[in-house]
C-alpha positions as CSV (number, residue, x, y, z in Angstrom):
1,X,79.5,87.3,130.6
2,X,82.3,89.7,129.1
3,X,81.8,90.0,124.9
4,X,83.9,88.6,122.3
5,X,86.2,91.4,121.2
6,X,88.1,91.8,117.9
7,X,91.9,92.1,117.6
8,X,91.3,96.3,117.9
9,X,89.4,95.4,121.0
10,X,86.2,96.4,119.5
11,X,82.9,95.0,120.4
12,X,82.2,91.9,117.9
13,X,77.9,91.3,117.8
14,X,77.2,87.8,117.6
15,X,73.4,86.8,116.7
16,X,71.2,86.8,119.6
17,X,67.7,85.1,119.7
18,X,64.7,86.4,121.4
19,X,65.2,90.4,120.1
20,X,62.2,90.0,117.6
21,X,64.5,90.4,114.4
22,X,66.4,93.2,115.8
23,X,70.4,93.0,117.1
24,X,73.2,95.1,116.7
25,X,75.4,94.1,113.9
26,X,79.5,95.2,114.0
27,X,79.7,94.7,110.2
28,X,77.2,98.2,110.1
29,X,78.6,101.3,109.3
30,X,76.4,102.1,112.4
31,X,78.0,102.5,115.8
32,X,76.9,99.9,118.0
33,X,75.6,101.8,120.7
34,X,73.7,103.4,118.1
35,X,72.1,100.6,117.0
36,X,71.2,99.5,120.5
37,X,69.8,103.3,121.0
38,X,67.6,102.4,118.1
39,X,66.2,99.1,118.8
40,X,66.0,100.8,122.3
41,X,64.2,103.8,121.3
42,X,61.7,101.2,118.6
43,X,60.5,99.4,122.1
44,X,59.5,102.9,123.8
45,X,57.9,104.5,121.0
46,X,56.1,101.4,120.0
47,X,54.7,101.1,123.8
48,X,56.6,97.5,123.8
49,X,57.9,99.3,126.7
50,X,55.1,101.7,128.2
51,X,55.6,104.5,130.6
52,X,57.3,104.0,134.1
53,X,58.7,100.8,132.8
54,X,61.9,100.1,134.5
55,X,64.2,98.2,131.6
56,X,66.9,96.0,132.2
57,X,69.9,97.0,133.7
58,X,73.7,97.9,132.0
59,X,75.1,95.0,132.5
60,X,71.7,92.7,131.4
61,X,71.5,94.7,128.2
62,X,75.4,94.4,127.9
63,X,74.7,90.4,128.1
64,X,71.6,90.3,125.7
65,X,73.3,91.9,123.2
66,X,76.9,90.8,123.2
67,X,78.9,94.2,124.0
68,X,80.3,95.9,126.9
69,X,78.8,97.9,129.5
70,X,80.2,101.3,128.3
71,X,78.5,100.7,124.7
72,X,75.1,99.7,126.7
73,X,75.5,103.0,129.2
74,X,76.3,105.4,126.1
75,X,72.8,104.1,124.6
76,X,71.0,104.7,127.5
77,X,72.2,108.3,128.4
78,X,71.3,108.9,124.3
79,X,67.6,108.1,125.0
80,X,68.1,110.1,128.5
81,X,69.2,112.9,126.3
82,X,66.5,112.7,123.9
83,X,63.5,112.6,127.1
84,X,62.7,109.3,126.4
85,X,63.9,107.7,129.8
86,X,65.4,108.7,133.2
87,X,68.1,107.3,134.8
88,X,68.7,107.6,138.7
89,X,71.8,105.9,140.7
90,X,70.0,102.7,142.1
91,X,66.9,103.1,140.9
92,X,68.1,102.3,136.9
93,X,66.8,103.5,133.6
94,X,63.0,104.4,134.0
95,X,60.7,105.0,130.2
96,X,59.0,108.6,130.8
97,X,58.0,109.0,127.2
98,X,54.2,109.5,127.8
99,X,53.4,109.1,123.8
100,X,51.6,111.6,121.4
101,X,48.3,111.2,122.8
102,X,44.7,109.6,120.8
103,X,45.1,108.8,117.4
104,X,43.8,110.6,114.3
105,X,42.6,108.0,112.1
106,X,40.0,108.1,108.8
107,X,39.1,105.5,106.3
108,X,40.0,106.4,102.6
109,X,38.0,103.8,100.8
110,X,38.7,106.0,97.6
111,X,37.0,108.9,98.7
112,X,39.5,111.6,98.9
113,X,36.8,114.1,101.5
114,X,38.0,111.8,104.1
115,X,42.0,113.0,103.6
116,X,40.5,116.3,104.8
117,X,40.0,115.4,108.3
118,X,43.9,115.0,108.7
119,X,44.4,118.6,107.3
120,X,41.9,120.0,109.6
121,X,43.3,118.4,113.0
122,X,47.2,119.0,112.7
123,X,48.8,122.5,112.5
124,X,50.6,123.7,109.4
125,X,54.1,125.8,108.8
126,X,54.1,127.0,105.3
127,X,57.8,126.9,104.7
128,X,58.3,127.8,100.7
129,X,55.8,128.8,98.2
130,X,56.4,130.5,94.6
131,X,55.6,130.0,90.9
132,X,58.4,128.0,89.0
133,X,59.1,126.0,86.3
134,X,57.3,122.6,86.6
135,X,60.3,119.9,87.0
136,X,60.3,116.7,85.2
137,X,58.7,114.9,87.6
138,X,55.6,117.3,88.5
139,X,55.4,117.9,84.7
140,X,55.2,114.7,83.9
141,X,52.7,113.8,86.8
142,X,50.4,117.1,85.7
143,X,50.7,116.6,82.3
144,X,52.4,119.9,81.2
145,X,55.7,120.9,79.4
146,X,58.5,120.7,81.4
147,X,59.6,124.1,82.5
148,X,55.5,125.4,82.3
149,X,54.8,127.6,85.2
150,X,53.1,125.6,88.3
151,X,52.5,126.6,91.9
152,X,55.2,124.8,94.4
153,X,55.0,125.2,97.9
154,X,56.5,123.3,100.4
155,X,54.8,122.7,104.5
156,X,54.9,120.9,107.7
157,X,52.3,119.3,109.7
158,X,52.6,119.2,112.7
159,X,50.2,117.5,115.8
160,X,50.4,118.5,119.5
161,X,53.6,120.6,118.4
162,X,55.7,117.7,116.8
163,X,56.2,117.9,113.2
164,X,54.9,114.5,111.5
165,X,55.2,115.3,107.7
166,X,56.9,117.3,105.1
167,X,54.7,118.4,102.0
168,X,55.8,119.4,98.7
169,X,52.7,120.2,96.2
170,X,53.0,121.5,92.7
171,X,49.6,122.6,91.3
172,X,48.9,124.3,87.5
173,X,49.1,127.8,87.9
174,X,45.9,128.9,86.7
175,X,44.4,127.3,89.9
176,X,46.9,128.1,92.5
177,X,46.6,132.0,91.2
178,X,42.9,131.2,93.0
179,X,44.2,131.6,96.5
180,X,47.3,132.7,98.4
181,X,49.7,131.5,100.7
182,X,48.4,132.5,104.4
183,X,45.4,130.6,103.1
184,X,47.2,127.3,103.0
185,X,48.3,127.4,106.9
186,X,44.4,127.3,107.8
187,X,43.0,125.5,105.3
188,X,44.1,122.1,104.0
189,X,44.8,122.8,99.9
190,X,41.8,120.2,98.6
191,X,39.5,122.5,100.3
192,X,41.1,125.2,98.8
193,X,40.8,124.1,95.3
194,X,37.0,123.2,95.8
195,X,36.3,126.4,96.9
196,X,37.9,127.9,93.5
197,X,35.5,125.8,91.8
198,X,37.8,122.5,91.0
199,X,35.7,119.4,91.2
200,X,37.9,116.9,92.9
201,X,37.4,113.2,91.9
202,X,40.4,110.4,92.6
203,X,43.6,110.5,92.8
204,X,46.8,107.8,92.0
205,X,49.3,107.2,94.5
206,X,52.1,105.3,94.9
207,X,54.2,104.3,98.8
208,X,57.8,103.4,99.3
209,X,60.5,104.8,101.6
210,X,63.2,106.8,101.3
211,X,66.0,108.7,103.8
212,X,65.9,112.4,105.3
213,X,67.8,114.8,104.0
214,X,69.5,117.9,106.2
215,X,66.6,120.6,105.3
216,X,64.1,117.1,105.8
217,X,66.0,116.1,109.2
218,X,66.2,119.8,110.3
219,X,62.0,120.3,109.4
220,X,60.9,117.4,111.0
221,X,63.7,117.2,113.6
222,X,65.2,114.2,113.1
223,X,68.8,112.8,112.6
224,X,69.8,112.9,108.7
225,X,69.7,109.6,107.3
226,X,66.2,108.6,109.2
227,X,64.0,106.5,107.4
228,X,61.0,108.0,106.1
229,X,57.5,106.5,104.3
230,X,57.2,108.2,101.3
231,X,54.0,109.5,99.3
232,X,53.9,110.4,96.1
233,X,50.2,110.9,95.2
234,X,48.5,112.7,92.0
235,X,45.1,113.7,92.0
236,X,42.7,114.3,89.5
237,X,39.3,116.5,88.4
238,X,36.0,114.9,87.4
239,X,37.1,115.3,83.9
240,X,40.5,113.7,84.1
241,X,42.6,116.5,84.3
242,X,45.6,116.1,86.8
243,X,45.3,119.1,89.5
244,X,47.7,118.6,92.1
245,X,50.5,116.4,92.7
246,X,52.1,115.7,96.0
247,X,55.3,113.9,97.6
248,X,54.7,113.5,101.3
249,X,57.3,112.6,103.5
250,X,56.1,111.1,106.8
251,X,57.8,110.1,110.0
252,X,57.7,105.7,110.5
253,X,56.9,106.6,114.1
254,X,54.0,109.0,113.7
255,X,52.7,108.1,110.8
256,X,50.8,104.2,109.1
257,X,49.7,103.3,106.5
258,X,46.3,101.0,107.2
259,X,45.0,98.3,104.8
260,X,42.0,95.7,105.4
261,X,42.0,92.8,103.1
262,X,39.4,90.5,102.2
263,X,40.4,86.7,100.7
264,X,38.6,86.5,97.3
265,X,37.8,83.0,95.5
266,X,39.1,82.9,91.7
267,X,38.5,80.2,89.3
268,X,42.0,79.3,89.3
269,X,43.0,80.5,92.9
270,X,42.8,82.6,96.1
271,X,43.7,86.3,96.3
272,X,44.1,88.6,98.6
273,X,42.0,91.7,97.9
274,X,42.1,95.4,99.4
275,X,38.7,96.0,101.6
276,X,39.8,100.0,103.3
277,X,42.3,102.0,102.9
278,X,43.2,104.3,105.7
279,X,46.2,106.2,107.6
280,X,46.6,106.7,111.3
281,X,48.9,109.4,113.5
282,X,50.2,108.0,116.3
């Protein structure tokens, strides 16, 4: 079945069941064999389609999703070009992507020792770190006067070589001047401010998402634009006093959020409420 083409003779996307919510869509700023890439590349790195599957061919894929075969064959050679599949002349387009290996998972459960086991088992690259003027947002997070001298210093993580997140911490300067920077690429930073003395307690944090910027993209190697989960998270001394405060920038495909939930009875009605709290790296 050929697709229905515009007057330009562009590819038009009409709606196509069975894709699990996800179809190209020509009204997208998007190229269409972009999005196909995407939803594509979603299948592989979610193990919808594991290693050595064979997917369907050009012309299949031109027929499932309403455009022609040179949109579907420019998709394909983009995951070929990322590693993600091979492609060989009557045997079609094979998934090599092998994945990133066992998971490192903890439950929070509001005890923030357990963050530590994530800053033990992934590598670090310490990419800036100086004292500046705290910036409206850190300030008003660590509970200074905007412009007061804080610590800022901006990492990587990285696991089996692939960068995962993007770390930007402000802390007050009288307890960043505790340790120095090489210490922050072998030790994760709570354990750094226990050791100087600071008695760590809870912390606040919020999650939402946000896009990559071109220093993000370029740390985390990604295209500009990718969607990222964002963390903003403050955290606090047994007496209250805000020590730290964080935005983390994670890769969707690396990187979840995990959240058990128990159904409570009320006097008036249900509710759901949290039971664990946890993250997982895929």
């Amino acid at each position: 079945m050929q697709p229905p083409t515009g007057s330009g003779g562009q590819d038009i996307l009409l709606p196509v069941d069975g894709l699990g919510g996800k179809s190209a869509n020509a009204a997208l700023r998007s190229p269409l064999y972009h999005q196909i890439y995407l939803i594509l590349r979603d299948k592989i790195l979610s193990a919808e389609y594991p290693t050595g599957t064979v997917l369907p061919g050009e012309f299949d894929l031109a027929d499932q999703y309403r455009v022609s075969r040179i949109t579907v064959k420019r998709a394909l050679d983009e995951l070929a070009s990322d590693g993600l599949v091979t492609r060989e002349r009557g045997r079609g387009t094979t998934v090599t992507f092998e994945g990133k290996g066992p998971a490192i998972s903890a439950a929070v459960e509001g005890q923030l020792e357990d963050l530590l086991s994530m800053g033990y088992e992934t590598q670090v690259r310490l990419i800036d770190f100086a004292y500046v003027p705290a910036p409206p947002e850190a300030a008003a997070a660590l509970l200074c006067d905007m412009g007061a001298e804080v610590q800022r210093a901006v990492r990587t993580r990285s696991k089996d070589g692939t960068p995962f997140s993007h770390l930007t911490t402000y802390v007050p300067a009288d307890i960043g001047r505790s340790f120095a920077p090489e210490d922050m690429v072998g030790k994760p930073l709570l354990a750094l401010m226990e050791d100087a003395g600071v008695r760590v307690a809870s912390a606040s944090q919020t999650i939402t998402a946000t896009l990559a910027d071109h220093n993000v993209a370029a740390l985390l190697d990604l295209d500009v634009g990718s969607a990222l989960l964002k963390v903003s998270r403050t955290v606090f001394d047994v007496e209250g006093r805000p020590v730290e405060f964080i935005t983390a920038l994670y890769r969707p495909d690396s990187y979840c959020y995990q959240m058990s939930l128990s159904r409570v009875s009320g006097a008036g009605a249900n509710s759901w409420s949290p039971k664990t709290t946890g993250y997982k790296l895929a």
